[in-house]
N, C-alpha and C positions, 0 to 999 in steps of 0.2 A: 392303597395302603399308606403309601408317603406322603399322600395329599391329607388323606385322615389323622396321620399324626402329626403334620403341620398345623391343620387349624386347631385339632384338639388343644394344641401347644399353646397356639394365640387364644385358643376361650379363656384356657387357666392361666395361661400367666401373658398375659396383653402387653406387662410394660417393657418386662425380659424383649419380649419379640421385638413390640418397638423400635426399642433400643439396637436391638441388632439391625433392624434393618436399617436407620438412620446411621449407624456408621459405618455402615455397608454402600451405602445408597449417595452418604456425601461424596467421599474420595473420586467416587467414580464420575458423578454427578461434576463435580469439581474439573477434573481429565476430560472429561466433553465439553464444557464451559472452553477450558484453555485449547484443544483441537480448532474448534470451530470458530471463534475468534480470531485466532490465527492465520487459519483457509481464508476465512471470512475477507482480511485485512490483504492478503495476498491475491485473493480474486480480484480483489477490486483494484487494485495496484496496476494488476496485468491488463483490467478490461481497460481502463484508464490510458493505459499505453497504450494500447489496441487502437484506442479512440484516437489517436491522435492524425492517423491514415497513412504514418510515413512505413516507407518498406524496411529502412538501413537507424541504425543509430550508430553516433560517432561518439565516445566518450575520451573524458583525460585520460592520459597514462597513468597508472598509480591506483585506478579506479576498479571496483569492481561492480560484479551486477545488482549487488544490494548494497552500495554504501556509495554516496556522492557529497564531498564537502568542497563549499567553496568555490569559487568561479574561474578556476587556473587556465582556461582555453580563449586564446586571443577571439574577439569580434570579428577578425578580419577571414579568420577560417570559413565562416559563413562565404563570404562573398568567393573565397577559391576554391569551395566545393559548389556550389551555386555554378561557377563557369566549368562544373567536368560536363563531357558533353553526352555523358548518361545520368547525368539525374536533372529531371523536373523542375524538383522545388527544393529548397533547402533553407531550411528555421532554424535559429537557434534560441535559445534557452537559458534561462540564470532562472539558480532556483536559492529559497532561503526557508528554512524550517522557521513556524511560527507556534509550533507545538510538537508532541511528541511523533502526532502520528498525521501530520497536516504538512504541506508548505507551501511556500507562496512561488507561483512562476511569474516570473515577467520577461513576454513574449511582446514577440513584434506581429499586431493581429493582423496586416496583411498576409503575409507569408505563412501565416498559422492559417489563417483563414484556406489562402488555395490550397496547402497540405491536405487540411481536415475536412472541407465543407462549409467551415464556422460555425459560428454557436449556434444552439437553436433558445431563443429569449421565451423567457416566462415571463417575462419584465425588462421597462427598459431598454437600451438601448448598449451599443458599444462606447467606448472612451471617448471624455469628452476633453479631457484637461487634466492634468498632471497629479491631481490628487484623486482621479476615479478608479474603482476596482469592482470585476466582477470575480460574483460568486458563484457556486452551483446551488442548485436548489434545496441539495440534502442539508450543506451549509447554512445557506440563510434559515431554515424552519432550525435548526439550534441553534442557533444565533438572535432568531427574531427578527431578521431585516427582512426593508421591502425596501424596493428602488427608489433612489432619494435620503438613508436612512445614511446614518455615519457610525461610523467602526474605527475604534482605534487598533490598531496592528505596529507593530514595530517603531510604539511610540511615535505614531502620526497617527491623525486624522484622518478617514479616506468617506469620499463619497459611492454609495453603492449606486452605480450607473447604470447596472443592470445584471440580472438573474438567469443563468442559464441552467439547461437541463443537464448533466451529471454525464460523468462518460467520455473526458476529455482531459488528459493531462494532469491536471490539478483539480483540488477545490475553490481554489483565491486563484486569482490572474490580475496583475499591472501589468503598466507598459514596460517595456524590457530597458531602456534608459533612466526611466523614474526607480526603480530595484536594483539598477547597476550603482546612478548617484549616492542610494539608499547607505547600501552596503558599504561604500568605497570599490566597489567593483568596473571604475569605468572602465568601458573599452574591454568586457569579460565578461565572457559567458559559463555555463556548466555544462553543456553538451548542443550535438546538433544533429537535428531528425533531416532526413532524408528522403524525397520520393523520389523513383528513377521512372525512366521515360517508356521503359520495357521491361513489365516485371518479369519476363519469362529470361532475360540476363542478370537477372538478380545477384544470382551466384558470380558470376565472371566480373559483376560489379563492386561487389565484395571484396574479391580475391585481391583487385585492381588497387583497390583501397587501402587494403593492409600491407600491401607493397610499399603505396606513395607516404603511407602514414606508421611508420615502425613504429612499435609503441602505443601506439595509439588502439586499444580497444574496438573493433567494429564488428557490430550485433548485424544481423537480420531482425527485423521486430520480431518475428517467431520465436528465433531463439531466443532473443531477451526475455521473451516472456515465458518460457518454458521453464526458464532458472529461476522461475517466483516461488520457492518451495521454503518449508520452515526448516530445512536443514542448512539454505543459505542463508539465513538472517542472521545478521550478528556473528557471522564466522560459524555458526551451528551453536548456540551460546541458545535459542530457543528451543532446538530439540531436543536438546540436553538439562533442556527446565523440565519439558514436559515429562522426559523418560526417568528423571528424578522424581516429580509426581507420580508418575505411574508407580513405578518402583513403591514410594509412599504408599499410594492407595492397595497396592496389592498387600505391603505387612502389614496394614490397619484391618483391611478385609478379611487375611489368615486369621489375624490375632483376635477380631472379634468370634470367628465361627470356633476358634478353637476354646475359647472361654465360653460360649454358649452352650458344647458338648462340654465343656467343665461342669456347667451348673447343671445342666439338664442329668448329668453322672451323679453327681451331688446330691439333687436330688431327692433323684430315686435310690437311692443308699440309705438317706436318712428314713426316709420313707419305709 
């Protein structure tokens, strides 16, 4: 019976109905748009971390899990955590926004290399000289480069040396001295990834850490990556767009079905 007097409704009056469902249908349509986006930008964040193979990340003081400015952590930290005699590998990191939702890292590709594996090349080759940078692949196809191709970034010139497949850290990657000089940052980094020697001490290696380093922020990668959610972005400054959308989309949704049994009363009154 509900179903028949729905379509009935759309035979006679097609544009009523339309109408309601198009502003029914935006708000909402709208609220899934910004959800998934969001997740979207957050997954990949996390897999990218993932990628990178360390167990521990070391952060500034002052820092939290979704907000990193600026390169306040001495170079030299690399080399006194490098000599603890539970961890492996230890890389560090300067990083510099080049867009909203982009930044550039400059690593040191040995140390990044035994961390992670190294990159795997679609093109290309690794650093060859002071003005080279690689991309990922997702990057260069909106971008348009191919290895050999030039990009200007940060009011330089850079040679694309070579293309790597996605899934590591960043999109862009220098050498970690050519992005310290860049910046003004010599002698500074923005954090330092970690592998230890026995993941099964993982934890007792942690603990150790946050002893030697008061202040000092130190993740397991699991947990860092667990706190990738849209309530931590921006202090919660996005969850609080979205639930104002929602909010939005739900009195637009009310106010259209309430105005549709308006007309539809309407009418059949006059009628």
């Amino acid at each position: 019976m509900t179903t028949k007097i729905v379509l009935e409704n759309m035979k006679h009056r097609p544009m009523r109905s339309l109408l309601s469902v198009f502003l029914i249908a935006i708000p909402v349509t709208l609220i899934q748009c910004l959800v998934g986006i969001a997740q979207g930008l957050l997954n990949d964040a996390a897999q990218r971390a993932k990628g990178v193979g360390a167990d521990i990340l070391v952060r500034p003081p002052g820092s939290s899990i979704m907000t990193l400015s600026g390169a306040p952590l001495s170079e030299k930290l690399i080399e006194v955590l490098a000599g603890k005699p539970y961890v492996a590998v230890a890389s560090g990191m300067i990083t510099y926004p080049i867009s909203s939702v982009t930044y550039m890292a400059g690593i040191d590709l040995a140390s990044f290399t035994r961390m992670s594996g190294g990159f795997e090349y679609v093109e290309g080759g690794g650093f060859q000289g002071p003005d080279d940078i690689l991309v990922d692949r997702h990057y260069a196809q909106q971008q348009k480069l191919r290895a050999g191709s030039t990009v200007n970034l940060l009011n330089r010139d850079w040679r694309v040396a070579g293309i790597v497949e996605p899934g590591k850290l960043s999109r862009v990657f220098v050498q970690m001295p050519v992005l310290q000089k860049l910046t003004s940052n010599t002698g500074k980094i923005s954090q330092v990834f970690l592998k230890v020697k026995e993941p099964r001490n993982l934890a007792g290696a942690i603990e150790q850490l946050r002893r030697e380093l008061p202040g000092y922020p130190v993740y397991s990668i699991a947990e860092f990556v667990s706190q990738f959610t849209v309530e931590n972005v921006q202090g919660g400054a996005v969850q609080t767009f979205i639930n104002v959308m929602m909010g939005i989309g739900v009195v637009i949704g009310f106010a259209v079905v309430l105005l549709s049994m308006y007309m539809a009363v309407l009418q059949r009154t006059r009628e």
